[in-house]
C-alpha positions in Angstrom: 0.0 0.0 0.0 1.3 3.5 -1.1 2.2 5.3 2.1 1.8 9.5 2.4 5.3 11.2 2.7 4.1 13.7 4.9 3.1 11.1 7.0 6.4 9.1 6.6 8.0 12.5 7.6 5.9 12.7 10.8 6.7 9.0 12.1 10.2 9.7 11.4 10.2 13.0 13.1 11.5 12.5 16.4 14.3 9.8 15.7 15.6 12.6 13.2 16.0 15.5 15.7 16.9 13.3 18.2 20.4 12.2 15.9 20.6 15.7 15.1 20.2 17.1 18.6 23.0 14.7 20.1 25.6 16.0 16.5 24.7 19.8 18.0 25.5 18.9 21.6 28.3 17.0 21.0 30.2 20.0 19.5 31.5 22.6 21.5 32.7 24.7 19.1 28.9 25.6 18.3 30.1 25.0 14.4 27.8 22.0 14.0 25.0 24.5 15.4 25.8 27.5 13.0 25.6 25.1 10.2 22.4 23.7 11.1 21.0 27.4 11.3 22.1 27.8 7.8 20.2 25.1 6.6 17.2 25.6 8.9 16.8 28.6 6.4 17.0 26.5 3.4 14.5 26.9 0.8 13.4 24.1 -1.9 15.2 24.4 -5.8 14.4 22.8 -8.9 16.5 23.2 -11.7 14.7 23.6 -15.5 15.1 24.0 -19.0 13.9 27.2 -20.6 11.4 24.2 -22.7 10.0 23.7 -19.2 9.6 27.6 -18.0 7.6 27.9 -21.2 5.4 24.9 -20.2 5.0 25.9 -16.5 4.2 29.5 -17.6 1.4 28.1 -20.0 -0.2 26.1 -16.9 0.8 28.6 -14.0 2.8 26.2 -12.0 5.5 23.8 -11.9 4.7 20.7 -13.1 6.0 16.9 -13.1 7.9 15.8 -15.5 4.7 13.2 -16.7 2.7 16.3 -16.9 5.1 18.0 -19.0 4.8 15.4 -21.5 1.5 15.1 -21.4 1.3 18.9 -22.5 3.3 18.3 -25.7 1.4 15.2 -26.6 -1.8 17.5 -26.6 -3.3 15.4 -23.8 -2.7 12.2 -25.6 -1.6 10.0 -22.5 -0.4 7.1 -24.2 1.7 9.3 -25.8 2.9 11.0 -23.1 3.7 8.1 -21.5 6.0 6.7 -24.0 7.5 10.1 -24.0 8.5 10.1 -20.9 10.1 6.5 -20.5 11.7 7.4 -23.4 13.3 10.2 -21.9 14.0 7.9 -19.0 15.9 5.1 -20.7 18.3 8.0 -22.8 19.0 9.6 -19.5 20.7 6.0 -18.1 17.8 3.4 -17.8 16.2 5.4 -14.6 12.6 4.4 -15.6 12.1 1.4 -13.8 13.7 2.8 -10.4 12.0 5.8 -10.8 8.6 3.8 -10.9 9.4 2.4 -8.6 10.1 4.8 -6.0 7.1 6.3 -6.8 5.0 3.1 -6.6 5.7 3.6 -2.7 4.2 7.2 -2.5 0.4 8.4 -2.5 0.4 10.3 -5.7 3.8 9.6 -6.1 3.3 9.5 -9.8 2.7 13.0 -10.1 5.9 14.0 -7.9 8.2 17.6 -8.5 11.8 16.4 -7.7 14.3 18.8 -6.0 16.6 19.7 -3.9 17.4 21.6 -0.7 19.0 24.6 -1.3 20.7 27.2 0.7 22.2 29.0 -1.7 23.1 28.7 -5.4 22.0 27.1 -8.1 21.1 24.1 -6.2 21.2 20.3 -8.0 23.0 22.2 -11.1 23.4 19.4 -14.1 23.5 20.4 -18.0 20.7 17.7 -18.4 18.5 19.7 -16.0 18.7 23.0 -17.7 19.9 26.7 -16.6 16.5 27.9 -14.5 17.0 27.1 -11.2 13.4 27.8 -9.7 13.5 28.9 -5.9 10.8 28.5 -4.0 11.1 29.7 0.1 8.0 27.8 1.7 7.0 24.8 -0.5 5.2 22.9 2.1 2.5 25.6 2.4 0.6 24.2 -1.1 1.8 20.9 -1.2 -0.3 18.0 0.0 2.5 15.7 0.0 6.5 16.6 0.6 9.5 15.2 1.5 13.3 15.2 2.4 15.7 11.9 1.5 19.6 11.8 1.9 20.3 11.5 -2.0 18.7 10.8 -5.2 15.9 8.4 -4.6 15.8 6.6 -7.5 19.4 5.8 -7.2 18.9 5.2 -3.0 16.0 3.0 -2.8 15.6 1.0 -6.4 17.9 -1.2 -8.6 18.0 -1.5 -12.4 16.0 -4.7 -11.7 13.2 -3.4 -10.3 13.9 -4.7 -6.5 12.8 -1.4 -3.9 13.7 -1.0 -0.4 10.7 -0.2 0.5 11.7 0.0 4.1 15.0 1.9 3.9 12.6 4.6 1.9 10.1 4.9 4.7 12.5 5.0 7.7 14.3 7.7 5.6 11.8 10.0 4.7 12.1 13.1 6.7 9.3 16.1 6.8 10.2 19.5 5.1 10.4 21.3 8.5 13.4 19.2 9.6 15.4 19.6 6.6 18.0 21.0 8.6 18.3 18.0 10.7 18.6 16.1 7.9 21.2 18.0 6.7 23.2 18.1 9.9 23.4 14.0 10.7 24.1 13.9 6.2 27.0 16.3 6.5 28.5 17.1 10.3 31.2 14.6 8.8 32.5 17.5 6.7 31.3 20.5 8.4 34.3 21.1 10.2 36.6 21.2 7.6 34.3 23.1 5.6 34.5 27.4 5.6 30.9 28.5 6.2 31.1 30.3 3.0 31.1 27.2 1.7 28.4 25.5 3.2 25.3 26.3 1.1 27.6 24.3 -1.5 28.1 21.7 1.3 24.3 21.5 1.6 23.7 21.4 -2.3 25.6 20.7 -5.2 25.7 19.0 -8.5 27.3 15.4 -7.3 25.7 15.5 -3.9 22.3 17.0 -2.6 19.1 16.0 0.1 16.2 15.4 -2.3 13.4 17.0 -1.7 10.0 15.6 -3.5 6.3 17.6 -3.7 3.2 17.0 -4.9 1.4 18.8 -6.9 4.0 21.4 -7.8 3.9 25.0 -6.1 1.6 27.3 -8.6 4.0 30.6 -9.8 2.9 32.9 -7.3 4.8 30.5 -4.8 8.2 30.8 -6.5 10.6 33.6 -5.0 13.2 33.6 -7.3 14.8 32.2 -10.5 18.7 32.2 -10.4 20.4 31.6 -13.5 24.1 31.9 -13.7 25.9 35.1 -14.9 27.6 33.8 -17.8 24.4 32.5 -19.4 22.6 35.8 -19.2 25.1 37.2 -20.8 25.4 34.8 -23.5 21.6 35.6 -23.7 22.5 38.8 -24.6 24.7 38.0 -27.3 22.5 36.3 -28.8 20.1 39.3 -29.3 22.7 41.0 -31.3 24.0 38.2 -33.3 22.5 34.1 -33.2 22.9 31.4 -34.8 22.9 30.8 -38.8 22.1 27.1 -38.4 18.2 26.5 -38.1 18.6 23.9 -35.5 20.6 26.1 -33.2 18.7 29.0 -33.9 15.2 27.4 -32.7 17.3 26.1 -29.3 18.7 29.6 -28.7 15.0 31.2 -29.3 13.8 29.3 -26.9 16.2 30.4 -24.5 15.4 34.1 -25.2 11.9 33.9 -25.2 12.0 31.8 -21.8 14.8 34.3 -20.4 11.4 37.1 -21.5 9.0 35.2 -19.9 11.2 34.9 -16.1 11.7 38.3 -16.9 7.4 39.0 -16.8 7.4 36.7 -14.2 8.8 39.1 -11.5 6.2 41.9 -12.6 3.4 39.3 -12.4 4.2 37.5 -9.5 7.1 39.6 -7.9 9.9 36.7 -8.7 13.5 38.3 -8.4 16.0 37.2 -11.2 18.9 36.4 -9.6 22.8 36.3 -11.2 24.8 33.4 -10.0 28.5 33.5 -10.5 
C-alpha cells in the first residue's frame, strides 16, 4: 500500500532530531550548530530547461515531469507516456527505479523532484537546464513533501526493479526538519568546511538532500529564479548576433523567449532574477 510522505515525515520525526540534537550537543565549538542554522533557512530548488519555464508559464505552476509530456502530446496519455520512458531510458535506464520509488508514495506518480538549497543554483546538471526555480515555503501548497539523503531513484531502487521499501520509509524526513537532515548527512564534513562554503556543502551538483512535492507549487509560490551570470550574458549575445544554423537558432529562441518570460514573471508574481557567478 502507497504510504503518504508527509506522514512518513511525521513517524520519522522524532528519531531525526533526536540524531541531530546529540551531532549539536556533542560539538563545542557551536560550528555543527551554526551550520544547522544555515540550513534551517533553506528553501526548496528545482532546476529547468527554458522548454520547461515555457510549459510551467502556460499552466501557472510547476509541473511533473509526466505532466510536462503530457502537455506536448496535446493530452494524448499514451503518448505521453512513451514520452517520458523514453526520456528515462536516454537519461541511463532510470525508468524502472524511478517507478518504482514512486510506486511507494500516495500520488507519487505526479511527484516535483528537488533539492534543498541554501544557496546557489542548487542540484545544477546540464541535463537539467539553466533555470534554477526557488521556492522559500513549499510545504505551504503541497499535500505531499519530503526530504531523502540523496537521489531516490538511485537510493532506494535497482536497475532490476527490486525497492527498499523500508530503507525509503524510515528515511523519509518532513520539510520542516530539513536541517536535521542535513546536519546527521553532512556534520562529517562541516568542520573542515568554511561557512562560505556551506550552502555548497548542503547542495551541489554530485551530492544533494532530495526534496519531492506533490502537486507542484503554482507561480505565485516561486521567490526567485537564479540563472548563472555567464548565461545571461550569453543571452544577450544572442540578441545581437545568433545562430545561422536553423537547428541552433530554434534552441537559442527558446532560450530568449524563456529568459522574456522569467523576466514578466517578476512583474506578475514579484519573482527576483537572480545572477549566480
Amino acid at each position: 500500500m502507497a504510504l503518504s510522505l508527509k506522514r512518513a515525515g511525521a513517524l520519522n520525526s522524532s528519531r531525526i532530531q533526536a540524531a541531530s540534537d546529540r551531532l549539536v550537543d556533542g560539538d563545542r565549538t557551536g560550528t555543527i550548530s551554526r551550520f544547522r542554522a544555515l540550513a534551517s533557512d533553506s528553501a526548496f530548488s528545482t532546476n529547468v530547461s527554458a522548454d520547461k519555464v515555457e510549459v510551467f508559464d502556460e499552466h501557472g505552476e510547476i509541473l511533473d515531469a509526466r505532466a510536462v509530456k503530457l502537455h506536448h502530446a496535446g493530452g494524448d496519455e499514451t503518448a505521453a507516456s512513451l514520452a517520458f520512458a523514453a526520456e528515462q531510458d536516454s537519461q541511463g535506464q532510470w525508468l524502472v527505479r524511478r517507478t518504482g520509488f514512486e510506486s511507494l508514495w500516495r500520488g507519487g506518480h505526479g511527484l516535483v523532484y528537488g533539492a534543498v538549497n541554501a544557496g546557489g543554483m542548487g542540484a545544477e546538471e546540464p541535463r537539467y537546464g539553466p533555470f534554477c526555480l526557488v521556492v522559500e515555503d513549499p510545504s505551504s501548497r503541497a499535500d505531499e513533501i519530503a526530504v531523502f539523503p540523496s537521489n531516490s531513484a538511485e537510493r532506494y531502487c535497482t536497475e532490476s526493479g527490486e525497492v527498499d521499501r523500508e530503507l525509503a520509509h524510515s528515511e523519509a524526513v518532513a520539510w520542516r526538519n530539513r536541517e536535521h537532515l542535513a546536519t546527521i548527512e553532512r556534520a562529517g564534513d562541516v568542520p573542515g568546511t568554511p561557512p562560505e562554503a556551506w550552502p555548497h556543502l548542503v547542495c551541489s551538483p554530485s551530492r544533494y538532500l532530495e526534496a519531492v512535492l506533490t502537486p507542484g507549487p503554482p507561480l505565485e509560490s516561486v521567490d526567485a529564479v537564479r540563472v548563472r551570470d555567464g548565461y545571461l550574458a550569453r543571452l544577450a549575445d544572442l540578441t545581437v548576433a545568433g545562430s545561422q544554423d536553423p537547428l541552433e537558432a530554434a534552441t537559442e529562441q527558446r532560450e530568449l523567449n524563456a529568459i522574456e518570460i522569467v523576466r514578466r514573471w517578476r512583474a506578475d508574481y514579484g519573482i527576483t532574477i537572480e545572477a549566480v557567478g
